[in-house]
PDBQT receptor file of N, H, CA, C and O in Angstrom, charges set to zero:
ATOM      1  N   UNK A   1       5.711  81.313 -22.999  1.00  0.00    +0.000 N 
ATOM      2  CA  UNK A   1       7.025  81.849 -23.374  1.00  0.00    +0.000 C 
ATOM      3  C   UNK A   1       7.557  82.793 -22.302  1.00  0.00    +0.000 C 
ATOM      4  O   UNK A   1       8.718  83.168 -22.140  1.00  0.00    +0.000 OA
ATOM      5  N   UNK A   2       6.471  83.097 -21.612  1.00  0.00    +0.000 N 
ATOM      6  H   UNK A   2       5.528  82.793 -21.744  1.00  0.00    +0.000 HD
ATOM      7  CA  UNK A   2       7.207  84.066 -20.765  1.00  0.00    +0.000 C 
ATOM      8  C   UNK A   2       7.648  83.236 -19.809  1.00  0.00    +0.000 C 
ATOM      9  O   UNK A   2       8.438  84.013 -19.271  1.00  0.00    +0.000 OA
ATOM     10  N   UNK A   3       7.735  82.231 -19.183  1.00  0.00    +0.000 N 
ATOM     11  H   UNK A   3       7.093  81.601 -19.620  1.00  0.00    +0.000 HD
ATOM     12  CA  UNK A   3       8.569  81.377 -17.921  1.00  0.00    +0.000 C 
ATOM     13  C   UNK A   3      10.000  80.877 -19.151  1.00  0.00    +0.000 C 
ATOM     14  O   UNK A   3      11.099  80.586 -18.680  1.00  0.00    +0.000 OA
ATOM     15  N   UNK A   4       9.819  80.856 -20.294  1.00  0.00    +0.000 N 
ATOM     16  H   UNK A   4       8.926  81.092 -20.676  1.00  0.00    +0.000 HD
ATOM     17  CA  UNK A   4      11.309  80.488 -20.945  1.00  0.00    +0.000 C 
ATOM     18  C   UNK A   4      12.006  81.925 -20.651  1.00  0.00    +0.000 C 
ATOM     19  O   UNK A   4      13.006  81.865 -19.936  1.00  0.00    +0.000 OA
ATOM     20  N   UNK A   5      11.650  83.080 -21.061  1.00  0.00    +0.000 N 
ATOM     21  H   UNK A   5      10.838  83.130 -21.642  1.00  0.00    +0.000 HD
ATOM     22  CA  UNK A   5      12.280  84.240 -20.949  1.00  0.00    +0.000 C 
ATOM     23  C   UNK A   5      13.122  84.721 -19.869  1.00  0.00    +0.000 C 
ATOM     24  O   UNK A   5      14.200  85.313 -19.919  1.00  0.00    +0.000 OA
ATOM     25  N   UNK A   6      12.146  84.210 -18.508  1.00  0.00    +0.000 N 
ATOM     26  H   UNK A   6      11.270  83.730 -18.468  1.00  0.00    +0.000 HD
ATOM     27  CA  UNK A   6      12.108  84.616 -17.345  1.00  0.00    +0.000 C 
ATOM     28  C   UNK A   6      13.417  83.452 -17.182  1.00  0.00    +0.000 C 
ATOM     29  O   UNK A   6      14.510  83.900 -16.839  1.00  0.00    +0.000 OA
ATOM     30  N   UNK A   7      13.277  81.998 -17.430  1.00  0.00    +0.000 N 
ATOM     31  H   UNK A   7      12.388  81.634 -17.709  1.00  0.00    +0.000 HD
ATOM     32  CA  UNK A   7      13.952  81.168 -17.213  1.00  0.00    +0.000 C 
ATOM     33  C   UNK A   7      15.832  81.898 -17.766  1.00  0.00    +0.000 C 
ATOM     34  O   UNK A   7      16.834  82.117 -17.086  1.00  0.00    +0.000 OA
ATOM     35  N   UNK A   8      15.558  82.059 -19.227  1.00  0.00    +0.000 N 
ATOM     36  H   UNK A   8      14.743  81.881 -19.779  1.00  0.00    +0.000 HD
ATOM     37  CA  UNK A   8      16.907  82.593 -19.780  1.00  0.00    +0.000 C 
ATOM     38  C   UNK A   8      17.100  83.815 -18.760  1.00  0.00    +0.000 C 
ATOM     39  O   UNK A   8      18.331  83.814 -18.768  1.00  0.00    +0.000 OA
ATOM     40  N   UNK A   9      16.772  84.813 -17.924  1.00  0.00    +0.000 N 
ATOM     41  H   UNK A   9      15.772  84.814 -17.918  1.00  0.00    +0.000 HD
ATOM     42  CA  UNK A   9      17.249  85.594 -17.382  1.00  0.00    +0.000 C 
ATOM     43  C   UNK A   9      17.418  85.400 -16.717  1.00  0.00    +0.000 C 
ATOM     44  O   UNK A   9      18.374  85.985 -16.207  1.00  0.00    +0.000 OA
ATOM     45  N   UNK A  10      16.830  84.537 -16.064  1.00  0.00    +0.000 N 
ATOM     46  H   UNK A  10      16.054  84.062 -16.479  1.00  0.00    +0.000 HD
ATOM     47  CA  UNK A  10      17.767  83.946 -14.522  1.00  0.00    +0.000 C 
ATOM     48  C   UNK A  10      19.113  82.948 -14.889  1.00  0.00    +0.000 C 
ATOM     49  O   UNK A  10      20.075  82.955 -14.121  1.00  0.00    +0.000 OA
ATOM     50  N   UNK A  11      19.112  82.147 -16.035  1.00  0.00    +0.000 N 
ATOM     51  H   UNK A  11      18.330  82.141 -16.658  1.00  0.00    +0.000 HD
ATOM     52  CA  UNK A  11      20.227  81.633 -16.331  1.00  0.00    +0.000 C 
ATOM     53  C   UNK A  11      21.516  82.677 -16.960  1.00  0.00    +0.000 C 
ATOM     54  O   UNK A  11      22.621  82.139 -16.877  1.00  0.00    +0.000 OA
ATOM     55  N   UNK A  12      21.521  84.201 -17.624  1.00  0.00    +0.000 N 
ATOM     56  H   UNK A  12      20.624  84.638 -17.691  1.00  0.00    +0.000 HD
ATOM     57  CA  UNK A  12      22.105  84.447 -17.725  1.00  0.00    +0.000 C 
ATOM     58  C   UNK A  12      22.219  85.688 -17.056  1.00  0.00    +0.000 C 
ATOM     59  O   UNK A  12      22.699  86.610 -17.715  1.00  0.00    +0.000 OA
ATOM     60  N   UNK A  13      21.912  85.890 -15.997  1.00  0.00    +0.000 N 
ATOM     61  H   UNK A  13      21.522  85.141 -15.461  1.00  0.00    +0.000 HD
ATOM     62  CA  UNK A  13      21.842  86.556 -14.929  1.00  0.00    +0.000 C 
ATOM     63  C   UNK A  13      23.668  86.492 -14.516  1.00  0.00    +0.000 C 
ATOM     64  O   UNK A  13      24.407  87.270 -15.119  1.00  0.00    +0.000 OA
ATOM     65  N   UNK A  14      24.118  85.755 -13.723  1.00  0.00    +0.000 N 
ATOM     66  H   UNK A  14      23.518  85.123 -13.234  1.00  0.00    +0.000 HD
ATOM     67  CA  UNK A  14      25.820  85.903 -13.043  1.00  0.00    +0.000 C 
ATOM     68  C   UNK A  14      26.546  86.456 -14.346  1.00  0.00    +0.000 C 
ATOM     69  O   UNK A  14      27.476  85.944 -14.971  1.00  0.00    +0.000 OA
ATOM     70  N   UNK A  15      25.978  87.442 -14.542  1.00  0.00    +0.000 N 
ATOM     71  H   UNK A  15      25.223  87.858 -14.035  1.00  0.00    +0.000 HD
ATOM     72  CA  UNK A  15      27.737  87.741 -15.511  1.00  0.00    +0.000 C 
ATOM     73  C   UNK A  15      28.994  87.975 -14.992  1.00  0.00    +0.000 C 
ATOM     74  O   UNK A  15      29.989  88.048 -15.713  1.00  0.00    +0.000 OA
ATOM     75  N   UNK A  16      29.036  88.164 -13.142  1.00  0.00    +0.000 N 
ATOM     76  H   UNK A  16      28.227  88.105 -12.556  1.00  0.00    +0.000 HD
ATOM     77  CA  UNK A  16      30.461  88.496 -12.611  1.00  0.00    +0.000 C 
ATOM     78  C   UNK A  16      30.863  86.748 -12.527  1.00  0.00    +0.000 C 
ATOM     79  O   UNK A  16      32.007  86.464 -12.173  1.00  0.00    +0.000 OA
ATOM     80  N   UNK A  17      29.969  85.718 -12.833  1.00  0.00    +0.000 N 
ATOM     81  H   UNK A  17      29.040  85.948 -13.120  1.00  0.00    +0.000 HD
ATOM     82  CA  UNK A  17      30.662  84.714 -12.941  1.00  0.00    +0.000 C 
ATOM     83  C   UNK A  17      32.348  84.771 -13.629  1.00  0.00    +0.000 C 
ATOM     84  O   UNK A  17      32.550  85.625 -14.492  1.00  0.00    +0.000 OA
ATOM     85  N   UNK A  18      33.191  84.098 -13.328  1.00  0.00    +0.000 N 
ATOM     86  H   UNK A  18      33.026  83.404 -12.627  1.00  0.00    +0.000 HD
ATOM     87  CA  UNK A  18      34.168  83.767 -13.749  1.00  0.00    +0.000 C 
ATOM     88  C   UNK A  18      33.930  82.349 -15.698  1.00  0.00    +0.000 C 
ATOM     89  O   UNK A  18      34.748  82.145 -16.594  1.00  0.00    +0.000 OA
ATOM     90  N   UNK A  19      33.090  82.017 -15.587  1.00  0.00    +0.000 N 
ATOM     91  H   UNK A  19      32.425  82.182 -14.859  1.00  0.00    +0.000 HD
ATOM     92  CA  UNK A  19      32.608  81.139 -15.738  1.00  0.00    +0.000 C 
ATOM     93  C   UNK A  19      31.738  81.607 -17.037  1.00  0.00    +0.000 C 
ATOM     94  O   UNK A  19      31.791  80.883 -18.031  1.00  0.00    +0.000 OA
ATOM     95  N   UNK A  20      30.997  82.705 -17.065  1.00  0.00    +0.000 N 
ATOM     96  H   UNK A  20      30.954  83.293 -16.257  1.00  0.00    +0.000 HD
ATOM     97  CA  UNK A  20      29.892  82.887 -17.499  1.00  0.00    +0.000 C 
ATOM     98  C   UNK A  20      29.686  82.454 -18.927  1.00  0.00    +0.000 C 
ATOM     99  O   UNK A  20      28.737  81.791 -19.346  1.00  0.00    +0.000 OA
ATOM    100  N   UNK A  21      31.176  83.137 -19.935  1.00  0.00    +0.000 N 
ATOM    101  H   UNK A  21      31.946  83.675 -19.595  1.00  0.00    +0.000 HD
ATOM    102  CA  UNK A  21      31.187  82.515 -21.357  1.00  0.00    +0.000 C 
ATOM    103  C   UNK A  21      30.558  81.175 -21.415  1.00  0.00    +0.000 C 
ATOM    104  O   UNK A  21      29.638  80.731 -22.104  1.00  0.00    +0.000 OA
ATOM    105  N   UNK A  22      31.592  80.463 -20.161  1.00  0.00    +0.000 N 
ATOM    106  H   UNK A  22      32.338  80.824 -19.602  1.00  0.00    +0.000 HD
ATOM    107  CA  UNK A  22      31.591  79.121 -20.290  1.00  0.00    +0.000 C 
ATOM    108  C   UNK A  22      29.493  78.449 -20.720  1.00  0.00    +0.000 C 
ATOM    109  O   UNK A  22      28.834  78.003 -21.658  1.00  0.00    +0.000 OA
ATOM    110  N   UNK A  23      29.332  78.840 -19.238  1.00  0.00    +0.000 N 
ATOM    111  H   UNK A  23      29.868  79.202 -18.475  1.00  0.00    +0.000 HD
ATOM    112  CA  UNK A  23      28.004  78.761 -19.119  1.00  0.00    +0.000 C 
ATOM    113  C   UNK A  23      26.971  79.039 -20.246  1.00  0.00    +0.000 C 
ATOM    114  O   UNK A  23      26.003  78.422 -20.691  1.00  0.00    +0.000 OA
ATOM    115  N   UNK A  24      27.445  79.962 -20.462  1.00  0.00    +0.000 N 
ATOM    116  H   UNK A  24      28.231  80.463 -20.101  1.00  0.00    +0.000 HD
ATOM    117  CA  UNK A  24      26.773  81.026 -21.850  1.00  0.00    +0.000 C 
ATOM    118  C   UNK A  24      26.652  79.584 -23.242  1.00  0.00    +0.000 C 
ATOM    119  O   UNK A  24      25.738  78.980 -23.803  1.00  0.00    +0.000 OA
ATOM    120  N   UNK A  25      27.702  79.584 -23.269  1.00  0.00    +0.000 N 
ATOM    121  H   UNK A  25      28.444  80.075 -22.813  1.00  0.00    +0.000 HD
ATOM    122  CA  UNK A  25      28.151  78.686 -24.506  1.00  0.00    +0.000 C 
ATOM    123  C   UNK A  25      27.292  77.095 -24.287  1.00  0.00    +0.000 C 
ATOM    124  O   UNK A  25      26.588  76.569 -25.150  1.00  0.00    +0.000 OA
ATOM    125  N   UNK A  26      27.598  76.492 -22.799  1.00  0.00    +0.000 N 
ATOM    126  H   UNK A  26      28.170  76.919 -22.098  1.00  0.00    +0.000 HD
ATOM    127  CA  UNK A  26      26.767  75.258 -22.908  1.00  0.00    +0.000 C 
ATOM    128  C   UNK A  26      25.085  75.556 -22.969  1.00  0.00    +0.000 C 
ATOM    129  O   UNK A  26      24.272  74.764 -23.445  1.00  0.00    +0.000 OA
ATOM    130  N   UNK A  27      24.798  76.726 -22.447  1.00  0.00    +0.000 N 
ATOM    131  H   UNK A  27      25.459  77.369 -22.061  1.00  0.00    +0.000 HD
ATOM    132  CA  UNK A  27      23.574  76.928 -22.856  1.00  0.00    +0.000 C 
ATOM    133  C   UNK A  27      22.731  76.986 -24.335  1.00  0.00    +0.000 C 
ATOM    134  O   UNK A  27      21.661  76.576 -24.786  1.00  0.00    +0.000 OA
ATOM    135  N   UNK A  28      23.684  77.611 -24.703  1.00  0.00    +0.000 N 
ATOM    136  H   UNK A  28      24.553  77.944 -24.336  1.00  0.00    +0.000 HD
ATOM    137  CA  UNK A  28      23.449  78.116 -26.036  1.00  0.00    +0.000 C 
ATOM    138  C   UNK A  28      23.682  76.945 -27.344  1.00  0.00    +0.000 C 
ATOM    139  O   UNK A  28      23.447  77.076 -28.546  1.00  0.00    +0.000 OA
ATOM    140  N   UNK A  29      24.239  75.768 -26.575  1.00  0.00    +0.000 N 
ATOM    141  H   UNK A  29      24.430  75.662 -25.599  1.00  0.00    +0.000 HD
ATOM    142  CA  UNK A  29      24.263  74.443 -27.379  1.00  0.00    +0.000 C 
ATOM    143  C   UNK A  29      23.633  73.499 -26.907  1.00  0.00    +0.000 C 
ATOM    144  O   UNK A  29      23.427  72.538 -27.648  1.00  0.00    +0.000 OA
ATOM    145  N   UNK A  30      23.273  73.481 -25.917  1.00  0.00    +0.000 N 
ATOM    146  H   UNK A  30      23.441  74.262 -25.315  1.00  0.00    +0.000 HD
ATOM    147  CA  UNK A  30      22.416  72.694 -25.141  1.00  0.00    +0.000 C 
ATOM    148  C   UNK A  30      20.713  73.082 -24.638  1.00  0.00    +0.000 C 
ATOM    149  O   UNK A  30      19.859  72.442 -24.024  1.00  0.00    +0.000 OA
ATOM    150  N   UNK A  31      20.749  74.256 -25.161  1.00  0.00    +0.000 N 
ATOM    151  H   UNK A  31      21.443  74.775 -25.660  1.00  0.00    +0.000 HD
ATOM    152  CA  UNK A  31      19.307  75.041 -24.522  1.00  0.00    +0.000 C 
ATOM    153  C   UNK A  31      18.028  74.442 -25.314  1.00  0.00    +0.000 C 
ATOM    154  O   UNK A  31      17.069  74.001 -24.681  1.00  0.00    +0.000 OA
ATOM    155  N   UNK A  32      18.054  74.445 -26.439  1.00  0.00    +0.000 N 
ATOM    156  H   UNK A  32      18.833  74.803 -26.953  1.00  0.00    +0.000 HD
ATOM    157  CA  UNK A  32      17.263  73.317 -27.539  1.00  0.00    +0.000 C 
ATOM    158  C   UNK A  32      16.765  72.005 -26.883  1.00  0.00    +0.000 C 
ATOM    159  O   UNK A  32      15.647  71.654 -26.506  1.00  0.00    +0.000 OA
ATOM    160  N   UNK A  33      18.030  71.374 -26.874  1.00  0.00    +0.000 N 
ATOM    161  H   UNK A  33      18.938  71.659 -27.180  1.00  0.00    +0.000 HD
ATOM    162  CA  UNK A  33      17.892  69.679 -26.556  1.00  0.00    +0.000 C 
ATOM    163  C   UNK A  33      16.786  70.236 -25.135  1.00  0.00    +0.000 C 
ATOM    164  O   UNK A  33      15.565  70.094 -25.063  1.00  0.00    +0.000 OA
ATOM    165  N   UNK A  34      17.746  70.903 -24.094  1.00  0.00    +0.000 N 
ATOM    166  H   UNK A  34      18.738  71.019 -24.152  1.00  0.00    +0.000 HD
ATOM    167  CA  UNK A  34      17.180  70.774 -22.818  1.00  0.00    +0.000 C 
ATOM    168  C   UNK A  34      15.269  71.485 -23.010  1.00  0.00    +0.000 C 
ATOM    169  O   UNK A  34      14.331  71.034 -22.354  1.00  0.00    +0.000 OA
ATOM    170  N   UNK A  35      15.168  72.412 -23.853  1.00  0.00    +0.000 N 
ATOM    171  H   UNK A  35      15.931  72.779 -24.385  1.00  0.00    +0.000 HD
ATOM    172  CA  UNK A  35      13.592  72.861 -24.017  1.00  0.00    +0.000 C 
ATOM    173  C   UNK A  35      12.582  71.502 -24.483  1.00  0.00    +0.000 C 
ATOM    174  O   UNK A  35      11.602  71.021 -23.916  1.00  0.00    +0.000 OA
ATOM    175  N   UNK A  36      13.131  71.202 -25.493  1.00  0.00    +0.000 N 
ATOM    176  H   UNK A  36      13.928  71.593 -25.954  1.00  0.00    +0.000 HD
ATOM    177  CA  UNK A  36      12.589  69.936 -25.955  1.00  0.00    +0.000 C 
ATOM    178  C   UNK A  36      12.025  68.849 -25.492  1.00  0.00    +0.000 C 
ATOM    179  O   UNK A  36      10.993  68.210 -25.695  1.00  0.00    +0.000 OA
ATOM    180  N   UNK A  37      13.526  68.756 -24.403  1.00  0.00    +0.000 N 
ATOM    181  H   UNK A  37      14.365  69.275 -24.238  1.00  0.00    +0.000 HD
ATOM    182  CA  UNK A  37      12.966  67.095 -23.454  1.00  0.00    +0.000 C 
ATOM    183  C   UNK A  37      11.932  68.012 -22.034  1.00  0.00    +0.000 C 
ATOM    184  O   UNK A  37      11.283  67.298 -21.269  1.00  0.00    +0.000 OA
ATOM    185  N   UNK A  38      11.907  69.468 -21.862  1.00  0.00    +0.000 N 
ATOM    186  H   UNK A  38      12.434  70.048 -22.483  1.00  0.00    +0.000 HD
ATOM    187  CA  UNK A  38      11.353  69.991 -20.656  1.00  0.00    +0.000 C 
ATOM    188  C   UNK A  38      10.252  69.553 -21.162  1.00  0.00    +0.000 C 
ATOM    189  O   UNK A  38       9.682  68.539 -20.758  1.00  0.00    +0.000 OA
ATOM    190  N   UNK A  39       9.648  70.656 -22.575  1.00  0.00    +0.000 N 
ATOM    191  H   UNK A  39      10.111  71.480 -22.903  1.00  0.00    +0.000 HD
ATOM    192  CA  UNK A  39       8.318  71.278 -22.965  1.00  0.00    +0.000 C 
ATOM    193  C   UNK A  39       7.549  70.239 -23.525  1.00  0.00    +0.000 C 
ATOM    194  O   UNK A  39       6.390  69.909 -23.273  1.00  0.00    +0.000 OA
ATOM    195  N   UNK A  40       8.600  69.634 -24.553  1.00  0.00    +0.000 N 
ATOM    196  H   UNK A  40       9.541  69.902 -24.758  1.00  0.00    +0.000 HD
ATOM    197  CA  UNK A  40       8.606  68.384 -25.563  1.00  0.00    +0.000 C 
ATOM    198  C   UNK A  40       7.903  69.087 -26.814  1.00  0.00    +0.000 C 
ATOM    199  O   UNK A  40       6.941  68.721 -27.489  1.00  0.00    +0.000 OA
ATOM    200  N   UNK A  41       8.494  69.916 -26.870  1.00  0.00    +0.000 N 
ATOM    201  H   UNK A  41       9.276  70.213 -26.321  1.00  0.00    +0.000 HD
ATOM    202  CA  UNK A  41       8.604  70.938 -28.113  1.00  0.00    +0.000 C 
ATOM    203  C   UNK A  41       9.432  70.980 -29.224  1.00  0.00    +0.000 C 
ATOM    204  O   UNK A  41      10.577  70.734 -28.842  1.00  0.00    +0.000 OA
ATOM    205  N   UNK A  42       9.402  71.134 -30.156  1.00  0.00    +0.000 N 
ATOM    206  H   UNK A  42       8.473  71.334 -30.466  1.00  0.00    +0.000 HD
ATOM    207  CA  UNK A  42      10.440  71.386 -31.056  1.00  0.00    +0.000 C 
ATOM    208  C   UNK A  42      10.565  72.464 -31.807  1.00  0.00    +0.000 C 
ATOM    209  O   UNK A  42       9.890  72.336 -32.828  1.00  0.00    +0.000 OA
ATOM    210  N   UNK A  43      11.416  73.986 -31.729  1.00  0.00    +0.000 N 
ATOM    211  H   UNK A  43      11.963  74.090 -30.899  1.00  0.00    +0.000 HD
ATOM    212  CA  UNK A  43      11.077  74.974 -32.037  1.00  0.00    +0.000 C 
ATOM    213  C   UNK A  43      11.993  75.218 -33.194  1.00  0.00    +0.000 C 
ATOM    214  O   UNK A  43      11.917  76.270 -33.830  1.00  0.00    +0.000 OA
TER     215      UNK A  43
């Protein structure tokens, strides 16, 4: 868990992104699917 943690802080790391909500949001709907097919987990 700690390389997911580490992973989410580097992904939500740019907050001067212009972008970032954006980013924020596909993560946050997509972060599941994408752990799943990484780990092949289902949490």
């Amino acid at each position: 868990r700690k390389m997911c943690l580490y992973f989410l802080k580097v992904m939500v790391f740019p907050k001067k992104d212009l972008s970032y909500r954006r980013k924020q949001r596909y993560i946050s709907v997509h972060l599941e699917d994408y752990l799943v097919q990484l780990f092949g987990e289902r949490g």
